[in-house]
C-alpha positions in Angstrom: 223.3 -43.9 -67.2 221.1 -43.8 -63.9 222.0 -46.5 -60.9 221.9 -46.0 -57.2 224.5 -46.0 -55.2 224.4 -47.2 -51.6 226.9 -46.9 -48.3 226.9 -49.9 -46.8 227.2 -48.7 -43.0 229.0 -51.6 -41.7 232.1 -50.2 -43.3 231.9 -47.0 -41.8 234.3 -45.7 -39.0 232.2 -45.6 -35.9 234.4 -43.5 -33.9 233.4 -40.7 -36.2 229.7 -41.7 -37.1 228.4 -38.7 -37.7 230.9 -37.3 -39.5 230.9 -40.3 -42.2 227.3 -39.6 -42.5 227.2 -36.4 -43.7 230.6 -36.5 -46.1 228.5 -39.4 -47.2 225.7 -37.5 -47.7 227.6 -34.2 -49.5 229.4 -36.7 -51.5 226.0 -37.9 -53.2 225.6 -41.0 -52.3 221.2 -42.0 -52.8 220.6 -44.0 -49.7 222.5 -45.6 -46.1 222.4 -49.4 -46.6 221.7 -50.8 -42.9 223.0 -54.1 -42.2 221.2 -56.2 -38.8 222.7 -59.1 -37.9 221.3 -61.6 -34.9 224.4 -63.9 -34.5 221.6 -66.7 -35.4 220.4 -66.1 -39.2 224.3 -65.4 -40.1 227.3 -66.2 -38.3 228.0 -62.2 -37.3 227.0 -59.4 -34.9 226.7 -56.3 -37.5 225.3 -53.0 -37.2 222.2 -52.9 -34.3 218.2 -51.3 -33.7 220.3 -48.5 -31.8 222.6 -47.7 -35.1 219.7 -47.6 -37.6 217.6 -45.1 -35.3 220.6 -43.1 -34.5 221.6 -43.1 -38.4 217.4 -42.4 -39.3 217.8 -39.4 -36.4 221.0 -38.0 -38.7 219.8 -37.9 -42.1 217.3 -37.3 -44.5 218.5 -39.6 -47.2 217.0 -43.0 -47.4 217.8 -45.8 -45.1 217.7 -49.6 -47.1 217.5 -51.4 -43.8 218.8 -55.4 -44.5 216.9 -57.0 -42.1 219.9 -60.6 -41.6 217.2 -62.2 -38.5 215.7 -65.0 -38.1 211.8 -64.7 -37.9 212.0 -60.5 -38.3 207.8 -60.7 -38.0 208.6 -61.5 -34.5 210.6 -57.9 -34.2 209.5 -56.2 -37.4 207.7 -53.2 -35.1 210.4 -52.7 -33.4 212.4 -51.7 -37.1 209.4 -50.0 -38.4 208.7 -47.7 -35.9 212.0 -45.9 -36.2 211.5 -45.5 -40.3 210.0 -43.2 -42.5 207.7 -44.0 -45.2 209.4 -44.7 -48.6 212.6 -46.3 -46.7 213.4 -49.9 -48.1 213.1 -52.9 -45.7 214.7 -56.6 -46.6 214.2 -59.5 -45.5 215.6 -63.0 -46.1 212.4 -65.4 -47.3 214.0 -68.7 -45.3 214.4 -66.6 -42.1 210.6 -66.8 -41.8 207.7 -69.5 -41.7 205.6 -66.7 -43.8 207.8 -64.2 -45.0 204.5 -62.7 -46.7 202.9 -61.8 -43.8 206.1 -59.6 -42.8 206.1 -58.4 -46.2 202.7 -57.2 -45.5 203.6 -55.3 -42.2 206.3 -53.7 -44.0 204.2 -52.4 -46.8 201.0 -51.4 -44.1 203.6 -49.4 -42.1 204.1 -47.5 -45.6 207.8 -48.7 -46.3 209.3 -50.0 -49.5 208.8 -53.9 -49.1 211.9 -56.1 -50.2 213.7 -59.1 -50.2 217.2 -60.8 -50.3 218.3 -63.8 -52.3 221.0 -65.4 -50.8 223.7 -67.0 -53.3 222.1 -70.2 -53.0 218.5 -69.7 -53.1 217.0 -70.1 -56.2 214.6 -67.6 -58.1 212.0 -70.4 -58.2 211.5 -70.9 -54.4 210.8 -67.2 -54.1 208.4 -66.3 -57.6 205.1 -65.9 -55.5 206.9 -63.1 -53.6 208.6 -61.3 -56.6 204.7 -60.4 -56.9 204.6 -58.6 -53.5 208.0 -56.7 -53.2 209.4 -53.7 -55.2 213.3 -54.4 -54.7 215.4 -57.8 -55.0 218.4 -57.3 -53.0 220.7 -60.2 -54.9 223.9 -61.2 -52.5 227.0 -62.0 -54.4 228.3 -63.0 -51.6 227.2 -65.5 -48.7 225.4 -62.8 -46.1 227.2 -62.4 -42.6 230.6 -60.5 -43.2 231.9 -58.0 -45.3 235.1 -58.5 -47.7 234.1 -61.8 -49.3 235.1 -62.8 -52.8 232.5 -62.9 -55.7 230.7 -66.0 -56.4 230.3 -66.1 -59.9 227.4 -68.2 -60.4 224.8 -65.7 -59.0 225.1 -63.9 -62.6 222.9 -66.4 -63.9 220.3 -66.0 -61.4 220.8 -62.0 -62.3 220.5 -62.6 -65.6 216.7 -64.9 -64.6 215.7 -62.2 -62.6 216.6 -59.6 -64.9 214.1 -61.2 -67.8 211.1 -60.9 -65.3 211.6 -58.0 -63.4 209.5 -56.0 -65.7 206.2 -58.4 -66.1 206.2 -58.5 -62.1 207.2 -55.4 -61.6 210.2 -55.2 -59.2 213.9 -53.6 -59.2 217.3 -55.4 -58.8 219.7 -54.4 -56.6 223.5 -55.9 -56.2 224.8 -56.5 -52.6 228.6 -58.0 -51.9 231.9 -57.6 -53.4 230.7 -54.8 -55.4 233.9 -53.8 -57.8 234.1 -51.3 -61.0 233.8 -54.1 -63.4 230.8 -55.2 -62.0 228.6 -52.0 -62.1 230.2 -51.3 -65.8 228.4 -54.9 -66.6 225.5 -55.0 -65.1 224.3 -51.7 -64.9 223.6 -51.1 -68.5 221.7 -54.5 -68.2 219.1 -53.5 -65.5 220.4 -53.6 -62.4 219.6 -50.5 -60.7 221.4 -50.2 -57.5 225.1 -50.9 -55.6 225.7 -51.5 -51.8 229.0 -50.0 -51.9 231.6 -51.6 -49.0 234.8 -51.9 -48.9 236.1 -52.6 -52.3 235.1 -49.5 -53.6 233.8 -47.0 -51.2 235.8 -47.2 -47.6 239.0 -47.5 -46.7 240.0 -46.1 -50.4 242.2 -42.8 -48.7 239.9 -40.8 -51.0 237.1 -38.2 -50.0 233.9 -40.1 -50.7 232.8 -37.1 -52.9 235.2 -38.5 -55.3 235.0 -42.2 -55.1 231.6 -41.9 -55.7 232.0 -39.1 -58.6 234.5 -41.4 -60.1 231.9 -44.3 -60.1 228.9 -42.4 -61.6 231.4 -41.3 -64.6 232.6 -44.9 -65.7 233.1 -45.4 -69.5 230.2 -47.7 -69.9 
C-alpha cells in the first residue's frame, strides 16, 4: 500500500540540523513537513522563515510548508520566494479575510496549493476551497504544539472528506498524534499522507531508516 510519510521538523534536534536531515533523507522519508508559527494564529513560536530556507538550501526532497499565521497574504512572498515549484504550501482558511486570494499566489508562484482544517472547523465552511487546493491537511490535534492527544471526533470529518475528495479532486493528509493504529486505519481508506512527530518518528532511540521501514511494512 502507497502513503507518504512526512518529518515533521519541529521534532528534530536542532543542535544537529543537518545531520537529522540527511538520515532523514537516506531513511526514505517523501517530504520535510515545515511548521510556522506567529505566536498570534496559535499560542506557540515553532520553526521560522530562516529554518525553512536553510532546510530548502539542504535538501532536494520536498518541503510541505504549514503556514500557522494570521493573514499569510500579508507575508506569503516572503515563503514563496525561498520554494521550489511542486513544494506544498498550507494555509489555515480563518487566518485570512480571503484565503482564496493567497491560495492563488501560492498556485501563480507554481507551488502545490493547500489547506488545513483545524479540529473544529467544519468541511462545510471550507467546500468552495476544496475546489481550488490539491491537499487537505486534516489536524487531529488543536494546531500550536506538538505531543497532543487525539481528538476522536475529527474521524468523521475524515470520513466527509474522504467521500468527496475524488469529485473535487483533492488528497488528504493526516497531521497530529500520528500513531501505528492510525495509518493501519486510515490508510487503506484514502488517506494519503502522515506528518510523523514524536509518537512515532523522533525520540524513538531508533535510526530513522528503520522507524520509517517499520511503518511502510505494517500488516494492513
Amino acid at each position: 500500500m502507497q502513503f507518504e510519510l512526512m518529518a515533521s521538523m519541529m521534532c528534530a534536534n536542532y543542535g544537529h540540523l543537518e545531520k537529522e536531515i540527511k538520515n532523514l533523507e537516506e531513511g526514505g522519508i517523501d517530504s520535510f513537513h515545515i511548521d510556522i508559527m506567529d505566536g498570534r494564529y496559535v499560542p506557540n513560536f515553532a520553526m521560522s522563515l530562516n529554518d525553512m530556507r536553510y532546510i530548502a538550501s539542504a535538501t532536494k526532497i520536498p518541503l510541505d510548508v504549514h503556514l500557522m499565521i494570521e493573514h499569510p497574504n500579508n507575508r506569503i512572498n516572503l515563503f514563496l520566494q525561498h520554494l521550489r515549484p511542486g513544494d506544498t504550501v498550507y494555509i489555515h482558511p480563518e487566518a485570512e479575510y480571503h484565503p482564496s486570494t493567497t491560495l492563488q499566489a501560492i498556485i501563480n508562484a507554481g507551488m502545490v496549493p493547500g489547506i488545513a482544517i483545524n479540529p473544529g472547523t467544519s468541511v462545510e465552511t471550507v467546500m468552495e476551497m476544496l475546489r481550488i487546493v490539491k491537499k487537505v491537511l486534516v489536524m487531529s490535534v488543536n494546531p500550536g504544539n506538538a505531543g497532543q492527544m487525539y481528538l476522536p471526533y475529527v474521524g468523521k470529518k475524515i470520513t466527509k472528506l474522504l467521500s468527496i475528495k475524488e469529485d473535487m479532486d483533492f488528497e488528504i493528509y493526516w497531521d497530529g498524534a500520528c500513531s501505528a493504529d492510525k495509518i493501519l486505519e486510515y490508510a487503506p481508506k484514502g488517506i494519503r499522507g502522515f506528518v510523523l512527530g514524536t509518537t512515532l518518528l523522533f525520540g524513538r532511540g531508533k535510526p530513522y531508516g528503520e522507524v520509517l521501514k517499520n511503518i511502510r511494512e505494517l500488516h494492513f
